[in-house]
N, CA, C and O atoms as a DFTB+ gen file, in Angstrom:
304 C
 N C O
     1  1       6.303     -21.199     -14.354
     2  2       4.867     -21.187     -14.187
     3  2       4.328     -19.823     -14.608
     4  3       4.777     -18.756     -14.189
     5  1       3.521     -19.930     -15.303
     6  2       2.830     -18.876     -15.912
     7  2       1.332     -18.018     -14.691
     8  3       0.300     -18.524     -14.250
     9  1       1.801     -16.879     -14.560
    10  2       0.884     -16.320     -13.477
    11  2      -0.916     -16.033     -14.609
    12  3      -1.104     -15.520     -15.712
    13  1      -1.662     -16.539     -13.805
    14  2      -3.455     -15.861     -14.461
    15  2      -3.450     -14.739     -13.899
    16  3      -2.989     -14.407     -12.807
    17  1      -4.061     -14.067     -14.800
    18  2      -4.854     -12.743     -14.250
    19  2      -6.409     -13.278     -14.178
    20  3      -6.992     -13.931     -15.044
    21  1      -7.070     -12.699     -12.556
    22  2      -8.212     -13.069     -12.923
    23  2      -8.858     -11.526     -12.567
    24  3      -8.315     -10.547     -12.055
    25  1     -10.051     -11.704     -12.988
    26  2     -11.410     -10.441     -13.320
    27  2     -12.382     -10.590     -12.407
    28  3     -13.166     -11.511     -12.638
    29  1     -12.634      -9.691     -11.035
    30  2     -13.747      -9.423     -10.362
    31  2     -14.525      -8.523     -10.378
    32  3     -14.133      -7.357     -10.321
    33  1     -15.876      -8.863     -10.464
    34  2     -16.713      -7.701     -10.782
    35  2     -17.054      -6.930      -9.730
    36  3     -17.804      -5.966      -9.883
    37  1     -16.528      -7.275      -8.506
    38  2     -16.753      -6.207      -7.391
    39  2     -15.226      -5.798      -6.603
    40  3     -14.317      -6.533      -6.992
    41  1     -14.925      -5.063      -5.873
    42  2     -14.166      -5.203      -5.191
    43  2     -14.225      -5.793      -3.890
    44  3     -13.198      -6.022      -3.251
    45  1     -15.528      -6.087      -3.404
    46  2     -15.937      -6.846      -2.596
    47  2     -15.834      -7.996      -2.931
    48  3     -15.640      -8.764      -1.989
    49  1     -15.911      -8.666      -4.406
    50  2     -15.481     -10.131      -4.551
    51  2     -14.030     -10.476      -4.681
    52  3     -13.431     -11.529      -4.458
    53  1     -13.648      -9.364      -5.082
    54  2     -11.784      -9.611      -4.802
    55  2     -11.858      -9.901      -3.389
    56  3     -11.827     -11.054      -2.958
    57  1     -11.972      -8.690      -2.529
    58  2     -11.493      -8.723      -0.964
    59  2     -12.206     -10.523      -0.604
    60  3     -11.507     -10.944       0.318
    61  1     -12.792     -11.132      -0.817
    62  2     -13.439     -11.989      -0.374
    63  2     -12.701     -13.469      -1.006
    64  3     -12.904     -14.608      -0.586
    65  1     -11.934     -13.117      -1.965
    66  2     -10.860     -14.302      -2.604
    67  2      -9.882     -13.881      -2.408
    68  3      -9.076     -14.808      -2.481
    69  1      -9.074     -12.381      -2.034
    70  2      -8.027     -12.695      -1.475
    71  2      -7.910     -12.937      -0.062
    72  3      -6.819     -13.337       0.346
    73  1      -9.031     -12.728       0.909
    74  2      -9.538     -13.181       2.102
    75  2      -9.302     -14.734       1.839
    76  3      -8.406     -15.093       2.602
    77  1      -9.718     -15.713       1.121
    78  2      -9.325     -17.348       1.453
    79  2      -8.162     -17.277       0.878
    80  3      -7.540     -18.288       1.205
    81  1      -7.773     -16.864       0.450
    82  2      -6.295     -16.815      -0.009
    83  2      -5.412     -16.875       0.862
    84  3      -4.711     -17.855       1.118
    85  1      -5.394     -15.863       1.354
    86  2      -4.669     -15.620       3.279
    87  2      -4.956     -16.696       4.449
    88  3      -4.236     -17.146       5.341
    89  1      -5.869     -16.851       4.201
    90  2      -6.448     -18.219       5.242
    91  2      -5.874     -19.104       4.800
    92  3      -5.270     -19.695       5.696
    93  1      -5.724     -19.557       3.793
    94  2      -4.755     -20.689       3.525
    95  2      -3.527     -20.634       4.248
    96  3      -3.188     -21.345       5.194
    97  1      -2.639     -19.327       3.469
    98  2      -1.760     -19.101       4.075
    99  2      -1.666     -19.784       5.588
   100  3      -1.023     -20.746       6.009
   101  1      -2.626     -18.827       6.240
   102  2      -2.113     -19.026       7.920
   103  2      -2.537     -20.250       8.489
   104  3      -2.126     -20.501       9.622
   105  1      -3.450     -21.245       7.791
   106  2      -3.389     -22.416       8.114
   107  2      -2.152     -23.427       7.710
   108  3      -1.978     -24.393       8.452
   109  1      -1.379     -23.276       6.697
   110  2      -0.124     -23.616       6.383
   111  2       0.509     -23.551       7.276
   112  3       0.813     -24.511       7.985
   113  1       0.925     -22.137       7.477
   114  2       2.281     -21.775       8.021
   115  2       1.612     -21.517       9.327
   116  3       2.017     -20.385       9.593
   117  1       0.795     -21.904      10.347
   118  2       0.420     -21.731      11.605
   119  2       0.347     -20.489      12.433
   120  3       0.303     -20.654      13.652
   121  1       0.318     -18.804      11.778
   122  2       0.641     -17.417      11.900
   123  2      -0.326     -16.997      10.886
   124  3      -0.657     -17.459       9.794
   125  1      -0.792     -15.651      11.799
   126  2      -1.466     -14.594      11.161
   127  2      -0.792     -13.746      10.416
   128  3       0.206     -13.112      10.761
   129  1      -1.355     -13.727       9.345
   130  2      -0.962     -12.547       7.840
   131  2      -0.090     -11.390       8.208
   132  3       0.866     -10.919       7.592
   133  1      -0.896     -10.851       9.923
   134  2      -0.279      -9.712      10.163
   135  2       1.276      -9.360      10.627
   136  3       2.151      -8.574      10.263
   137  1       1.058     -10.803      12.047
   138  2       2.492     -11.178      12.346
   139  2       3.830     -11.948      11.079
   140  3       5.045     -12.078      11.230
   141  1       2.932     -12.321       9.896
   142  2       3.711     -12.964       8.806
   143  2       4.413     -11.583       8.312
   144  3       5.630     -11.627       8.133
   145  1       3.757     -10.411       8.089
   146  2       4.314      -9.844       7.361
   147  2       5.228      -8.555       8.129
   148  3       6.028      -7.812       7.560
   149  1       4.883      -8.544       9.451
   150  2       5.581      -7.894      10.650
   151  2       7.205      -8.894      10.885
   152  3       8.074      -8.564      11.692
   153  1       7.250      -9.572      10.381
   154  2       8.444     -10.720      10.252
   155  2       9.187     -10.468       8.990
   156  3      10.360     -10.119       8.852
   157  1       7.987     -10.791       7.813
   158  2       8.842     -10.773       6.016
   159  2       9.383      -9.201       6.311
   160  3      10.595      -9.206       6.524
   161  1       8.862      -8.046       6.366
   162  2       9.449      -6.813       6.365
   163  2      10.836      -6.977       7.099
   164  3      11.879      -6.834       6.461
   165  1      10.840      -7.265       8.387
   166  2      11.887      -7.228       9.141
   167  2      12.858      -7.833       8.509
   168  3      13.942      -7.333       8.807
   169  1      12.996      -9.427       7.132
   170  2      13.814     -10.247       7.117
   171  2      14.071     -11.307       8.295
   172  3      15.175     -11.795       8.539
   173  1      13.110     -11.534       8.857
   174  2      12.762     -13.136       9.431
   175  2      12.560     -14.171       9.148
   176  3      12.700     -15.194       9.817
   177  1      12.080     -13.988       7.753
   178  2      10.994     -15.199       6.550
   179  2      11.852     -15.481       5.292
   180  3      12.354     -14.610       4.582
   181  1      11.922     -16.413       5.169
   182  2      12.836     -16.144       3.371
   183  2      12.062     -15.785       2.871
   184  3      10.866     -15.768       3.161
   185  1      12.656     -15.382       1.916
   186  2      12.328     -14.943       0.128
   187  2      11.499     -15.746      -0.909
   188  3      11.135     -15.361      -2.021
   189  1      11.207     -17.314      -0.124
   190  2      10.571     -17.798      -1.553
   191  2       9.470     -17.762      -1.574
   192  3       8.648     -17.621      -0.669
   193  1       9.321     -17.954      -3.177
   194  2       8.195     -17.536      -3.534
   195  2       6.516     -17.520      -3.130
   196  3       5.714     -16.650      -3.470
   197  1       6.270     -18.569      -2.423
   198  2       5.454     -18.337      -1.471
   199  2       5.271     -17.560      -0.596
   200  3       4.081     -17.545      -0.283
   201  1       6.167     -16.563       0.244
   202  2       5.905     -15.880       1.426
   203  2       5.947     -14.542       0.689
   204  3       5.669     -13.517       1.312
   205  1       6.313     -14.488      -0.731
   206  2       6.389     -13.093      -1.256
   207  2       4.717     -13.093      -2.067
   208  3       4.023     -12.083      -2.187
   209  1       4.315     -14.573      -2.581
   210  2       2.366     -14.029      -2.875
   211  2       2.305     -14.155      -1.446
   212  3       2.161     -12.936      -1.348
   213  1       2.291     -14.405      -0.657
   214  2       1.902     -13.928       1.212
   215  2       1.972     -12.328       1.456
   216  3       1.069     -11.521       1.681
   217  1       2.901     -12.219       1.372
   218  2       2.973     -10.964       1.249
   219  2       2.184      -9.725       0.739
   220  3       1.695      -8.735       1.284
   221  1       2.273     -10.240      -0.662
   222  2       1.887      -9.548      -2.066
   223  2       0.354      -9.078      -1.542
   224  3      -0.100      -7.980      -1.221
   225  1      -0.342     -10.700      -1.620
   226  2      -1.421     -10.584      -1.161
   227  2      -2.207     -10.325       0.069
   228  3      -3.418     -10.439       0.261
   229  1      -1.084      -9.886       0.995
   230  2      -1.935      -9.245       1.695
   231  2      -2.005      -7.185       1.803
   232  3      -2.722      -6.320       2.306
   233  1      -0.864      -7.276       1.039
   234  2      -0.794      -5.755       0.514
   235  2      -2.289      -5.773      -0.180
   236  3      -3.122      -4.936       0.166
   237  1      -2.587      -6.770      -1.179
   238  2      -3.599      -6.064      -1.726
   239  2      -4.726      -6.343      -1.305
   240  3      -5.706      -5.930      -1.924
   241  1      -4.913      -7.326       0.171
   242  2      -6.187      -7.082       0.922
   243  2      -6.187      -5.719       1.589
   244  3      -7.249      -5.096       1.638
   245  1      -5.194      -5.261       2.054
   246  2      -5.320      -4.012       2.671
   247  2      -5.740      -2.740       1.770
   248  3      -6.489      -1.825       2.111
   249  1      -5.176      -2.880       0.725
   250  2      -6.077      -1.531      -0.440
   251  2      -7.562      -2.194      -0.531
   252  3      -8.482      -1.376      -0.496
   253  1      -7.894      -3.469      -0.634
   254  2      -8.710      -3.769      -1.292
   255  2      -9.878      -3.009       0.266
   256  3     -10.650      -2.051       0.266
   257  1      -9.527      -3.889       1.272
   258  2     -10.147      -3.509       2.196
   259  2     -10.512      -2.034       2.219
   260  3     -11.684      -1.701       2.040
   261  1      -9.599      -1.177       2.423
   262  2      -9.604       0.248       2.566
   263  2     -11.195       0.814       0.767
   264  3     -12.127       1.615       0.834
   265  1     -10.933       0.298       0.052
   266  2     -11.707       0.919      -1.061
   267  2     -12.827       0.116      -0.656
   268  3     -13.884       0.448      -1.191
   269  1     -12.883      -0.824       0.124
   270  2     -14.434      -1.665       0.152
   271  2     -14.852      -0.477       1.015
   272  3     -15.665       0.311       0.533
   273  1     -14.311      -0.246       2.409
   274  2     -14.697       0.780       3.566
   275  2     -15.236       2.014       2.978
   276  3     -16.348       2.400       3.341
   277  1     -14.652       2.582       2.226
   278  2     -14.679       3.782       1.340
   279  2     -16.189       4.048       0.718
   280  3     -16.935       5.018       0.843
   281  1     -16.346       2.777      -0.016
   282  2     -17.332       2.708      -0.802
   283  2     -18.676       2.522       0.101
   284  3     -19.688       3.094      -0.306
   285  1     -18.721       2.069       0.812
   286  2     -19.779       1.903       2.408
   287  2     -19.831       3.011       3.070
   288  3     -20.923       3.523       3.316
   289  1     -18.702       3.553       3.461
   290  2     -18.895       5.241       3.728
   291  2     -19.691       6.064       2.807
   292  3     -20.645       6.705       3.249
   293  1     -19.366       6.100       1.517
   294  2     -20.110       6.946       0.698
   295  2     -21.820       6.750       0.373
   296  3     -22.687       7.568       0.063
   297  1     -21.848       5.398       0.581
   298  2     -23.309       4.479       0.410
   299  2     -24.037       4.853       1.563
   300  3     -25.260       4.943       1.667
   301  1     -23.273       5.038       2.319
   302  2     -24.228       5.337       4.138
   303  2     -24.790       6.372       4.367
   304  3     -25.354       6.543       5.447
């Protein structure tokens, strides 16, 4: 399977699609992102490929988050 790259014009519209992104997730698998990935680190979770975009993506809500905050700080 071939991965897309996709293009947001804000970083607020990223954080906001990888936000349903994650929600999926934890409606799937019945666990929050946070406790999911307090588990994958440890080696609780397998390896496939699903729990690693779980993962992935919530690494990059957390930058994404942190540069949205950033940018609201500086705006304020």
């Amino acid at each position: 399977m071939r991965k897309q790259r996709v293009y947001y014009s804000s970083p607020l519209d990223a954080l906001i699609a990888v936000s349903k992104r994650l929600g999926l997730y934890e409606s799937q698998q019945g666990m929050d992102s946070e406790t999911f990935v307090d588990l994958y680190r440890k080696g609780q979770m397998p390896d496939d490929i699903a729990f690693v975009e779980w993962a992935n993506d919530y690494q990059h809500y957390l930058a994404l988050h942190q540069q949205v905050e950033r940018v609201m700080r500086a705006a304020a």
